[in-house]
N, C-alpha and C positions, 0 to 999 in steps of 0.2 A: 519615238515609235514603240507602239507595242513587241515585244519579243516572238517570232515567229511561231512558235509552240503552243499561242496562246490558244483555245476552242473559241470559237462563233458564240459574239454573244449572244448573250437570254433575251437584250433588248436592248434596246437603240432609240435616241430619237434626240432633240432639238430643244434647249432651254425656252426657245421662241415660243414654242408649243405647248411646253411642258414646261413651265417652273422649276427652280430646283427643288423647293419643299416639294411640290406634290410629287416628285420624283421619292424623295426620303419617305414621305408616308406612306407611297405604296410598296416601298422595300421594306419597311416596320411592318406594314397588314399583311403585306404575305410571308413574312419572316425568313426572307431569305439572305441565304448567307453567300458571301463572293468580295468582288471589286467592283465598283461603282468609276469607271476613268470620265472627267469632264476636259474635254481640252478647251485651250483660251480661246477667247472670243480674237485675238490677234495671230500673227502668224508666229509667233514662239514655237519650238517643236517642244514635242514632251504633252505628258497630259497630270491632272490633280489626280490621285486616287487614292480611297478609301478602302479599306476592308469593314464586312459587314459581317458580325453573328447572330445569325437568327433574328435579323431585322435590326440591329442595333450597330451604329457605328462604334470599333476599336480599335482602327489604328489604320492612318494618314500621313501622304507623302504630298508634298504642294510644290509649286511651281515659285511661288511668292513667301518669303520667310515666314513663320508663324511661332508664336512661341508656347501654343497646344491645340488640341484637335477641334478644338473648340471654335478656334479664331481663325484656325484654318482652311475650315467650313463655312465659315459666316460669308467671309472674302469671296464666294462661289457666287455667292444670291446676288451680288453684281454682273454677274453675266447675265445677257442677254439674248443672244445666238448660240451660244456656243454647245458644238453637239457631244453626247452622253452615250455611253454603251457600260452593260452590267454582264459581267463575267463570271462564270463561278467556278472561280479560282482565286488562289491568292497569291496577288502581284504586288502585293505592298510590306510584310512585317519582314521579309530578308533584305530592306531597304538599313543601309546605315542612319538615315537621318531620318525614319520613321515615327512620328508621333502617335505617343499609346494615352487614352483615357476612355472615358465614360462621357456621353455625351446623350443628354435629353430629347428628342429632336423634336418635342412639345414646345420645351423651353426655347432651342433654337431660331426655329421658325419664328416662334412671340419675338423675340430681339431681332432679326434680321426685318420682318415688317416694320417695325417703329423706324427704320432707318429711310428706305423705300421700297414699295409695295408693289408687285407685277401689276400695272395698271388694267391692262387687258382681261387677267384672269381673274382681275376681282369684280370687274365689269359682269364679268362670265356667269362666277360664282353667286353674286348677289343677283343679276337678274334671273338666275336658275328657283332662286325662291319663292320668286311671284308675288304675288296677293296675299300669297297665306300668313297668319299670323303664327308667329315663331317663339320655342321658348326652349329653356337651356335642357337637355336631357336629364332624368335622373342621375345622379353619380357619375355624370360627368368630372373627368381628372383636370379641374380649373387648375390643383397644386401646381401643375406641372408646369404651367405656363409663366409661374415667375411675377403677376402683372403687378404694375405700376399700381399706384391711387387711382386717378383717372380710368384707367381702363376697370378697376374693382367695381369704380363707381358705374359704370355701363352696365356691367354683370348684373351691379343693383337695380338699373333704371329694366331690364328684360325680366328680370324675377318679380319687378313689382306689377308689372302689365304686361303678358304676350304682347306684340304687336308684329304687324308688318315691316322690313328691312327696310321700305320707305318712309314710316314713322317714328323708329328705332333713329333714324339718322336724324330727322326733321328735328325729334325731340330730344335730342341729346346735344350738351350745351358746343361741341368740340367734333365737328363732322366727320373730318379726317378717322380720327379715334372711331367712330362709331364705323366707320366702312373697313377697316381694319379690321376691328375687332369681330364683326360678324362674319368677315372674308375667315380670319383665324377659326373661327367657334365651328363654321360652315368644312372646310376642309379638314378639320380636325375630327368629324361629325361627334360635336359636340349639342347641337341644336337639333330639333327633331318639331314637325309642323303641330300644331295646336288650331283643335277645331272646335272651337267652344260647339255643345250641344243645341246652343240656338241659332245657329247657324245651318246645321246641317240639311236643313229644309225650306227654310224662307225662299218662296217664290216672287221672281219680281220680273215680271215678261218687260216692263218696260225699260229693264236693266239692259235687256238683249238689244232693244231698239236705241238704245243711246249706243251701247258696244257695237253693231253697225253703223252711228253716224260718225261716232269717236278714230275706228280705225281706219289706220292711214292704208291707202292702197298699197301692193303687194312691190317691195324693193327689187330691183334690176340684179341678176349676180353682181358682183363686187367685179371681175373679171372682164364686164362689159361697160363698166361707170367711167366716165371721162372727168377724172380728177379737174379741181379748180386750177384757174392761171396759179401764179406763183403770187403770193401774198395777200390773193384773195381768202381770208375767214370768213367761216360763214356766222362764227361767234364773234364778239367786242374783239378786239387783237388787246393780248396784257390782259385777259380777263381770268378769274383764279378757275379755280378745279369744282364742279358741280358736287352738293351733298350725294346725288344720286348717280350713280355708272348709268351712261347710254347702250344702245345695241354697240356700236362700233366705235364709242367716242368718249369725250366725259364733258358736260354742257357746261357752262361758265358757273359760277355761284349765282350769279344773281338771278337764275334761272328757278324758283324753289320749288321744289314737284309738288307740296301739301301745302296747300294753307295754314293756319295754326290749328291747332284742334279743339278750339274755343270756336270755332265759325262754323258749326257744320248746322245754320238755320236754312233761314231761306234763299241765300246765296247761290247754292246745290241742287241743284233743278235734277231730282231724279223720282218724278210722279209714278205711282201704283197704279196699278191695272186693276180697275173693281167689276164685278161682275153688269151685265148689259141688265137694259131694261128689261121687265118680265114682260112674257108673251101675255096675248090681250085673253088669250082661251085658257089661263091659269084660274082654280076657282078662288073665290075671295081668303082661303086659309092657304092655300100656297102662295098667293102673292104675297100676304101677309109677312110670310115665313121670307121670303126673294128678300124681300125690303128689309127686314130685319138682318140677314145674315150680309145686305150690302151697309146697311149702318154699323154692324158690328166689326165686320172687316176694315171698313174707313176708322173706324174710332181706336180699334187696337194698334194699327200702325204708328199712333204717338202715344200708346203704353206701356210704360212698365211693365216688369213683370206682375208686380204688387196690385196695379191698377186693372190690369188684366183680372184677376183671379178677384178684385171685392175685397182685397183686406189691408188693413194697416200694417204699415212697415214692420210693429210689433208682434203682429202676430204671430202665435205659438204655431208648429206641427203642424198639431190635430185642426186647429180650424183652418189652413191650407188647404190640409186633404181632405177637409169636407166640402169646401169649397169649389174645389179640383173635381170631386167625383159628380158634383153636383152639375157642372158645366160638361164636362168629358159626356156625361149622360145624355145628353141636350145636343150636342155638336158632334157626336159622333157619327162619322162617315156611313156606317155599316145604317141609321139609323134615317140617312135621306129617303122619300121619296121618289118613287121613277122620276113623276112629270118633272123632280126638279132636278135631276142628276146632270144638267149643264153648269151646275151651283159648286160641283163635287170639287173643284179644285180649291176653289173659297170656304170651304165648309174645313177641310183634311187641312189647309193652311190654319183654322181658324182651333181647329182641335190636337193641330201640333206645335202652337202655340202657350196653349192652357197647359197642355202634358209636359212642357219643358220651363215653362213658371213655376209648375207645381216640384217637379226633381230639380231644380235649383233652389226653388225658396225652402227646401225640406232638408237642403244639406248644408248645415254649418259655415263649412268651409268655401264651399259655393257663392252660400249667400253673402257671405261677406266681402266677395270678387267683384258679384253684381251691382251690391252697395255700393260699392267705390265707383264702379263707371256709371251708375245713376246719377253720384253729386259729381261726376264730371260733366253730366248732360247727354249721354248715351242710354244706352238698355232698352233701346226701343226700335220695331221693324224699322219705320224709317233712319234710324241716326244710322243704324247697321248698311243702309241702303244707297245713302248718300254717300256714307264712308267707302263705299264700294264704287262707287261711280265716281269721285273723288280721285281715288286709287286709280283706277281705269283709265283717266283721263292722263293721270300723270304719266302714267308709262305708257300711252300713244305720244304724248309729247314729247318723251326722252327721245320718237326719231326726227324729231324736225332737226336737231344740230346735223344730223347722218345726211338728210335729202338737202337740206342748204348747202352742204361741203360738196353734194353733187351737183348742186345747181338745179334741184329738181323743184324749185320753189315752190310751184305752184300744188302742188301735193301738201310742202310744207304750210300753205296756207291756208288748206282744207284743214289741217289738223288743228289749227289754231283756232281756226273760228270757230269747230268743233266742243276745244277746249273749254273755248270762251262760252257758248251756250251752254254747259253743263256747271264750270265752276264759275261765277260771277264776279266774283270777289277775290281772281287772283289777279297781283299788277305785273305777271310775271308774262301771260299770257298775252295780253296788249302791249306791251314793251317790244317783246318777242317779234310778233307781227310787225309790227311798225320797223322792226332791224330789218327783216324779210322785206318787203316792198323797197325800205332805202337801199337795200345789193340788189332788189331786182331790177325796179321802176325809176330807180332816183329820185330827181326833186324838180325836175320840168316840168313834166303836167301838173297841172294844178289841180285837179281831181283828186291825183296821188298825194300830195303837198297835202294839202285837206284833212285826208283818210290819214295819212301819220301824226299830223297835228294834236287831232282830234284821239285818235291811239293813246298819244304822250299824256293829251289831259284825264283819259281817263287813270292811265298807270300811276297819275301825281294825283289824282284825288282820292285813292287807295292808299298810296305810303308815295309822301312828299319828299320821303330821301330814299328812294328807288332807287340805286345804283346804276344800274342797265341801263334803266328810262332814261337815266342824266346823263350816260353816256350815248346814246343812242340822239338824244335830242342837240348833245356838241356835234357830231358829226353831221346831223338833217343841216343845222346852223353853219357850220362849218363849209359846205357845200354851196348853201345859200348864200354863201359872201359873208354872213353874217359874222368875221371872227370876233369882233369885241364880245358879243353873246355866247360865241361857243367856248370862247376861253372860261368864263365866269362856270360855264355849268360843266368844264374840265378839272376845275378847280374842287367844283361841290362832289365829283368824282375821284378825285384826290384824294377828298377830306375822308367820302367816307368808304373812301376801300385804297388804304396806304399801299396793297401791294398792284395797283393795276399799271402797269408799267407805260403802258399808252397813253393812259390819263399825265404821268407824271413829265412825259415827255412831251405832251402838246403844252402844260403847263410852263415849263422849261425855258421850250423855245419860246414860246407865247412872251413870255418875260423876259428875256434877252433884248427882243424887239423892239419891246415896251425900252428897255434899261439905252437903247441906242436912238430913242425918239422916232421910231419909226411905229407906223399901224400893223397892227396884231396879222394883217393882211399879207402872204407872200409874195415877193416884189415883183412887177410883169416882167415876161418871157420876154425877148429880143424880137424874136421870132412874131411874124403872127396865128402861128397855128396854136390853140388852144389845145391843152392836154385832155384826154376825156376824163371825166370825170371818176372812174375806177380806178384810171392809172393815176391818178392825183391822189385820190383816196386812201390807196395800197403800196404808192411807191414806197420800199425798204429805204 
């Protein structure tokens, strides 16, 4: 117990809620000085406490032996409940077995994440990023963090392309590490959002009408959701930790939110909105001009900046900005006609296009960014547009795990076929679905039977070692009676995700059966009541 003398603390609250790091950063950023007491997450009486000067931990009393301040702190980032009050007083250096040092708490936090990560608040933190494309602050104090090779190498892979916290992950070889390190970089604010200049204006109305078909209706408080029986998952059971954090959850791996970033052709159904036909009372030089400025808007949406503006990749400066000024003159807004002024939003996209070719291709440094995402296959309205609707899609997806654990399926299967009409060419999507209908529908109707079959083949004519799919396709079989079949594609689940612990267990037994001469089949009941088929499915 605290000593009665102590004053009311300054603040209070709950590792649940509050992490211990974000706890330590916001006593660093507001530099105050006191006692920081955490007590156990058990009923031990007594609490941890620190003294802090001026944001800085110096000297520590723990509960659990430590052999410096350092180690005695770390030990805390395992708590998970346990509640916190900050004091400003000092209740810890007239302690006899006080530990005194210096302690980084940059450094600290980097090492207590590589151990395990607050799962929730990196969910939190990384979907608090959104869309936007991310990049490390200038003078950012990376020293401070101590990192490993591996995580250097992330540092490298964001320095060399801004990107999205969804792509940052997708693309980096080691997932984990990459949702870490951003969760670190993000609470640390050490990142700062990145709005490339051709961005800032790209109009895409049809962007809006996918984002109403894409989002999922509005979630029920959490307060009012009737949790699943007990053992019902609404993901694989044994399935690993999703690259991406959900609203409330974290989705299996084999869920992948992006496709690769090599596919972004015609897969990605996310069509431009071009100006309507011209009216019939236009005279023959305005129609003229209508036609012209709806060919020109179609044709730059798969241009370069290069191709945009008429010049060769080589070219210098000055024939840029002659270039530039020659077009800007032509397509400048100020410079429409009344009768066409319903043009006006095609015309301002089509002149704030050329003006952002032109200040990119004119800066060195610029152009040499743009270059790079040209021989990737980007630099163009559309690639920027699809990548956007890509994006969009993935993170309405992240709540179908949240509505399956509710049992709201049928919402969750809006969002998928959602999915599925915008990105084409993921097998993440039809797999998904096909899990969906077998918790919802099972394998009686044959309509249903059908619509999963047909799911499965499409997810194996994408990528033929689709994890999910194979696992998802042993349980349809499984159900079916079909155990000799479900074992085999248990196995190819095995094979190619060593840690799925459900897979290695139906494998297990599967083989046992096999090893005593008996069919892969579980022996009949005594009884004649048949089990239903969830309780069969989910019995622990």
């Amino acid at each position: 117990m605290l000593p009665s003398s102590v004053p009311q603390p300054l603040a209070e609250g709950s590792l649940g809620a509050t992490p211990f790091g974000h706890v330590l950063l916001s006593i660093q950023k507001k530099g105050l000085s006191g006692t920081l007491a955490i007590w156990p997450d058990d009923d031990r009486p007594g609490q941890d406490r620190i003294l802090f000067r001026s944001g800085a931990p110096a000297v520590g009393r723990f509960l659990d032996p430590a052999s410096d301040l350092e180690r005695g702190m770390l030990a805390i980032f395992h708590r998970t409940e346990a509640p916190y009050a900050f004091y400003e007083a000092d209740l810890v250096s007239s302690a006899e077995d006080a530990l005194r040092g210096q302690v980084d708490i940059f450094a600290l936090i980097a090492t207590a994440l590589r151990g395990e990560a607050p799962r929730d608040a990196m969910a939190r933190v990384i979907r608090k990023l959104g869309t936007e494309r991310q990049r490390i602050k200038m003078g950012a104090p990376l020293g401070r963090f101590g990192l490993l090779s591996n995580e250097m190498a992330f540092i490298e892979l964001m320095r060399a392309e801004p990107a999205t916290a969804a792509i940052l992950i997708e693309q980096f070889g080691d997932p984990k590490v990459a949702q870490r390190m951003i969760y670190l970089l993000a609470i640390t604010d050490c990142l700062e959002p990145y709005r490339a200049v051709s961005q800032q204006k790209l109009r895409a109305v049809s962007s809006s009408q996918n984002r109403q078909r894409v989002s999922s209706p509005p979630s029920s408080p959490r307060s009012g959701s009737v949790p699943p029986p007990r053992g019902r998952a609404s993901t694989p059971p044994g399935a690993r930790e999703s690259r991406m954090p959900s609203g409330d959850s974290v989705l299996p791996t084999s869920i992948s939110n992006l496709p690769p970033a090599g596919s972004l052709s015609g897969e990605i159904v996310a069509p431009r909105d071009l100006p309507p036909d011209p009216p019939p009372e236009l005279t023959p030089d305005h129609r003229k001009r209508w036609e012209e400025t709806t060919r020109v808007i179609s044709m730059m949406d798969r241009q370069n900046y290069f191709e945009m503006l008429g010049v060769r990749e080589s070219a210098d400066r000055d024939e840029i900005r002659q270039k530039y000024v020659t077009l800007a003159k032509k397509w400048h807004p100020d410079r429409l006609p009344p009768d066409l002024a319903e043009l006006r939003p095609w015309v301002e996209e089509i002149f704030h296009l050329v003006t952002v070719a032109n200040d990119t291709l004119s800066d060195a440094k610029k152009r040499g960014e743009y270059q790079k995402t040209v021989m990737q296959g980007g630099g163009t309205p559309e690639s920027e547009r699809k990548l956007n609707v890509m994006v969009e899609a993935a993170i309405n997806f992240q709540k179908v795990d949240v509505l399956v654990k509710r049992r709201r399926y049928d919402e969750a299967l809006v969002i998928c076929d959602a999915a599925m009409a915008v990105v084409r060419k993921e097998p993440d999507y039809p797999a998904m679905k096909a899990w969906i209908l077998l918790l919802h529908r099972g394998v009686e109707d044959g309509d249903v039977a059908s619509e999963i079959r047909e799911l499965l083949r499409k997810t194996f004519s994408l990528n033929p070692d689709h994890v999910h799919g194979h696992f998802v396709r042993a349980h349809f079989l499984k159900r079916r009676g079909d155990h000799d079949k479900a074992l085999k594609h248990f196995k190819k689940v095995a094979k190619l995700d060593p840690k799925n612990l459900e897979a290695l267990r139906e494998v297990r037994v599967g083989e046992m059966r096999k090893s005593k001469g008996r069919t892969t089949a579980p022996p009949p009941r005594g009884d004649s009541k048949r089990p239903s088929i969830f309780g069969k499915f989910f019995k622990k």
